[in-house]
C-alpha positions in Angstrom: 38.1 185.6 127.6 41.3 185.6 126.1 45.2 186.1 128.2 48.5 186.1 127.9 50.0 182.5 129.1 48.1 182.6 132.5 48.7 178.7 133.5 51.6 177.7 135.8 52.6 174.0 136.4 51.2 173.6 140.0 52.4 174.3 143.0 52.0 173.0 146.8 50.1 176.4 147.8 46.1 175.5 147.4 44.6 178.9 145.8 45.7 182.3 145.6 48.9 183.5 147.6 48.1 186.9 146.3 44.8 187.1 148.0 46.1 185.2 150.9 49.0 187.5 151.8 46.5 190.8 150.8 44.5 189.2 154.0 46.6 189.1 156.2 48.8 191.9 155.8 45.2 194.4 155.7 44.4 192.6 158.8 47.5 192.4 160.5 47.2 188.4 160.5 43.9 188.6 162.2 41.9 187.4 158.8 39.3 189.3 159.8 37.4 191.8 157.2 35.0 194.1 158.2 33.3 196.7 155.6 34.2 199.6 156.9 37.1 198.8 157.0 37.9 197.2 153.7 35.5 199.9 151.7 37.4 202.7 151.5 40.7 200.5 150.8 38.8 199.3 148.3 37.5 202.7 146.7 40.9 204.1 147.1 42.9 201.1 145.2 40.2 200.9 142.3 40.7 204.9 141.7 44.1 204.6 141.9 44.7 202.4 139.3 42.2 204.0 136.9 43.9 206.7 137.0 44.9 207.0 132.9 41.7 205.4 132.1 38.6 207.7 130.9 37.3 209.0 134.1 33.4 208.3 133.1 34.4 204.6 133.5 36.2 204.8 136.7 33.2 207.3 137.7 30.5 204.4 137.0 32.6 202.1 138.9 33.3 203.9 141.9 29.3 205.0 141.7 28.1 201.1 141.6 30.4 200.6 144.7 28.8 203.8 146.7 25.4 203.0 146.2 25.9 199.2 147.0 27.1 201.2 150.4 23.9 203.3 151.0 21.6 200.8 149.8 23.3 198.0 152.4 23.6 200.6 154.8 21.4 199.5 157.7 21.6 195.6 156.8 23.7 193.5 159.0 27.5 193.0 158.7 27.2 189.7 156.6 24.8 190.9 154.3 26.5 194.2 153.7 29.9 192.3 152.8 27.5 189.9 150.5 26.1 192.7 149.0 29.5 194.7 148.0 31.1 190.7 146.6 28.2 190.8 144.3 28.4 194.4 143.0 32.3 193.7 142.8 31.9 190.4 140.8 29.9 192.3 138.5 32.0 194.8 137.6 34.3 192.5 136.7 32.3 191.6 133.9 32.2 194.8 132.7 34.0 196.1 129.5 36.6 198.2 131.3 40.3 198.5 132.5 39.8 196.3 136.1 39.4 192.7 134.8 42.3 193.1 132.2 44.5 194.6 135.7 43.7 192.6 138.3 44.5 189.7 136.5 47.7 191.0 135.4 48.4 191.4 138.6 47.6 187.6 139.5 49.0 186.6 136.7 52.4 187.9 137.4 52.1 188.1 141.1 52.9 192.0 140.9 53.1 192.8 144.8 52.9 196.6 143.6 49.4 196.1 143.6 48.8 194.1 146.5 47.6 196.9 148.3 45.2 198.8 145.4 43.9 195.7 143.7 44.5 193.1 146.8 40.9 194.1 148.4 38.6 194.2 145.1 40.6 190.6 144.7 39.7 189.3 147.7 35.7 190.8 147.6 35.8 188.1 144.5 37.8 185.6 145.3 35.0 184.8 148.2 32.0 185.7 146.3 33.3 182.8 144.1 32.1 179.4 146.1 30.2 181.6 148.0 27.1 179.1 147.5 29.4 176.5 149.7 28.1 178.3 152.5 24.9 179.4 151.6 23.1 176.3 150.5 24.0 173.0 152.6 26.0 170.8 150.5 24.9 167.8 152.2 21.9 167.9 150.3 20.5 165.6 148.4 21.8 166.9 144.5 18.7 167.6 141.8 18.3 164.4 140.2 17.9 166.3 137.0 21.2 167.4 136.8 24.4 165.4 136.3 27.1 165.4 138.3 29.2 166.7 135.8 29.6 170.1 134.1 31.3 170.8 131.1 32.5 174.9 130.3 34.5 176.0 127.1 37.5 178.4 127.4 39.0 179.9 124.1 42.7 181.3 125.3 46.2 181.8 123.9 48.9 179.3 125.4 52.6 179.5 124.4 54.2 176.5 122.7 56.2 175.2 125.9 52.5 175.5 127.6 51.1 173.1 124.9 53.9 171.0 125.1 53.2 170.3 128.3 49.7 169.5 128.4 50.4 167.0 125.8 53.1 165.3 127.9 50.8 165.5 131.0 47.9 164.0 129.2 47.2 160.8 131.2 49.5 161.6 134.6 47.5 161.5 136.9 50.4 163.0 139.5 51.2 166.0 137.3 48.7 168.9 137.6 48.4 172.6 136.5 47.0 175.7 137.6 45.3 179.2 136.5 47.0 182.1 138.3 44.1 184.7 137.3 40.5 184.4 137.5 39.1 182.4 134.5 36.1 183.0 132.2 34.5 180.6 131.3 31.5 179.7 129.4 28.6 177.3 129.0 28.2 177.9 125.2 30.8 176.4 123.3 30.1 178.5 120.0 30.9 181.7 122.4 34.4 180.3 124.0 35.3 179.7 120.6 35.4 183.0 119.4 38.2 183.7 121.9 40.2 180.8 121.0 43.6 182.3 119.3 45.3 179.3 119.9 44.0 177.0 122.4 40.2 175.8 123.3 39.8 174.3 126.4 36.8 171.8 126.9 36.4 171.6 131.1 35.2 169.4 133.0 33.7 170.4 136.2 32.2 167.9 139.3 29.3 170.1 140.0 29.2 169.5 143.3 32.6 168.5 144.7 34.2 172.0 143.0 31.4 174.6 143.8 34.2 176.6 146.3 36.2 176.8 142.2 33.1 178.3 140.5 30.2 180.8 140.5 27.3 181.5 137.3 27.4 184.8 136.6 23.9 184.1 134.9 22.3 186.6 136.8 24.3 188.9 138.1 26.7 190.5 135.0 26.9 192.8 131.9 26.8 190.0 129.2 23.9 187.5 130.4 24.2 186.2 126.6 28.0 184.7 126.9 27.0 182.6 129.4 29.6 182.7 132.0 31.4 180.8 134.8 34.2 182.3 136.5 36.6 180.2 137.9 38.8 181.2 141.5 42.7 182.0 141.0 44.3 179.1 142.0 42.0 176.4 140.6 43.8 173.1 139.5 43.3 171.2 136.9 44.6 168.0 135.0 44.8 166.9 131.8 43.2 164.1 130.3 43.3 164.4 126.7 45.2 166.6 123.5 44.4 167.1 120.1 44.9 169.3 117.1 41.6 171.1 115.2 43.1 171.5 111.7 40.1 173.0 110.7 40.4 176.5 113.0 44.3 175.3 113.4 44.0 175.3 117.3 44.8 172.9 119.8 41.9 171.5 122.2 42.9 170.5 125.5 40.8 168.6 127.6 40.8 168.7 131.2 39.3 167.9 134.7 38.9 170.4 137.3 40.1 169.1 140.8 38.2 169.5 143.8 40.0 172.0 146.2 38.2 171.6 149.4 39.5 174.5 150.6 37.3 176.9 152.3 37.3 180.6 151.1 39.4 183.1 152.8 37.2 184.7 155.7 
């Protein structure tokens, strides 16, 4: 759950311009993915850059992938690209070499690996807020649950990072934003154990930010931590700074804000 300094003061571009420019240079500015297509650019990039890693973990990758293409095989279009966003999204949970790259990659905006790691980025960029679509959001909300949702993130932030949420706490016109995708969790004891430096307490409008987040409840390799993973490109404010001089780690407070941008299609 941990990074290196993955937060960037924000900019005017609304979520991920690595994603975005993947899109439409695959698809020749047509934004329009098909799997076919996008499978096999997919397969190729993930091998690629596994390349130094032990090849029984690139093999189980590459495996999950294939059979999520047989098994989908005969379903419609949709549903096939459903299918493959879910079996990516999972994999990024898993303890292996892709989560750590791709968000390298995001993190420093590396356009050497726009065209290996652009397509298993974009498969979970849109499985992320994927429920947007599925489930009407004009729906009455469950009157058990609060509008509010809170997640922990433990992380590492350099000083000048710190230094400027503290100055931000209260301004409502200055805002940040995470360049990577962003565990999350729902159990504060867990987040903590990944907090080197910094532990962020989040808070999320359930409703009004469901294109920011997905629960990995069901579909990952740890169902015990718990997790929400947040889209690249999700901004956030500050609203409050302290110091823990218990653990010796600052605790940053902030409020996710609503994107209302629709996923890239």
């Amino acid at each position: 759950m941990t990074s290196q300094c993955s937060t960037s003061v924000d900019t005017n571009y609304h979520g991920s311009q690595f994603v975005r420019d993947w899109l439409l240079k695959f698809t020749n500015g047509k934004l329009d993915v098909k799997f076919d297509a996008i499978f096999p650019a997919l397969i190729n990039g993930l091998k690629y850059e596994g390349r130094k890693e032990p090849e029984n973990i690139v093999k189980d990758i590459i495996s999950a992938l294939t059979s999520t293409k047989d098994e989908s095989c005969k379903m419609k279009e949709e549903t096939r690209m459903k299918k493959l966003q879910d079996c990516c999204i999972k994999l990024y949970t898993k303890q292996c070499y892709l989560f750590r790259i791709v968000n390298t990659a995001l993190r420093d905006d590396d356009r050497t690996k726009l065209d290996t790691l652009g397509p298993y980025c974009y498969l979970v960029y849109n499985c992320i807020g994927r429920h947007t679509n599925d489930h009407h959001l004009l729906e009455i909300p469950h009157r058990n649950k609060s509008h509010l949702m809170t997640v922990y993130r433990g992380d590492y932030a350099p000083r000048k990072i710190i230094e400027e949420y503290r100055e931000a706490v209260g301004r409502k016109e200055k805002y940040f934003k995470w360049l990577p995708f962003v565990s999350t969790s729902a159990d504060r004891l867990i987040a903590e154990e990944f907090a080197l430096n910094v532990l962020y307490i989040i808070e999320v409008e359930r409703y009004l930010s469901m294109d920011q987040y997905t629960d990995l409840e069901n579909n990952t390799y740890f169902e015990s931590e718990q997790e929400i993973l947040l889209k690249p490109g999700t901004r956030f404010r500050v609203t409050k700074a302290e110091f823990d001089n218990i653990f010796g780690r600052q605790i940053i407070y902030i409020k996710i804000i609503p994107s209302y941008v629709s996923n890239l299609r």
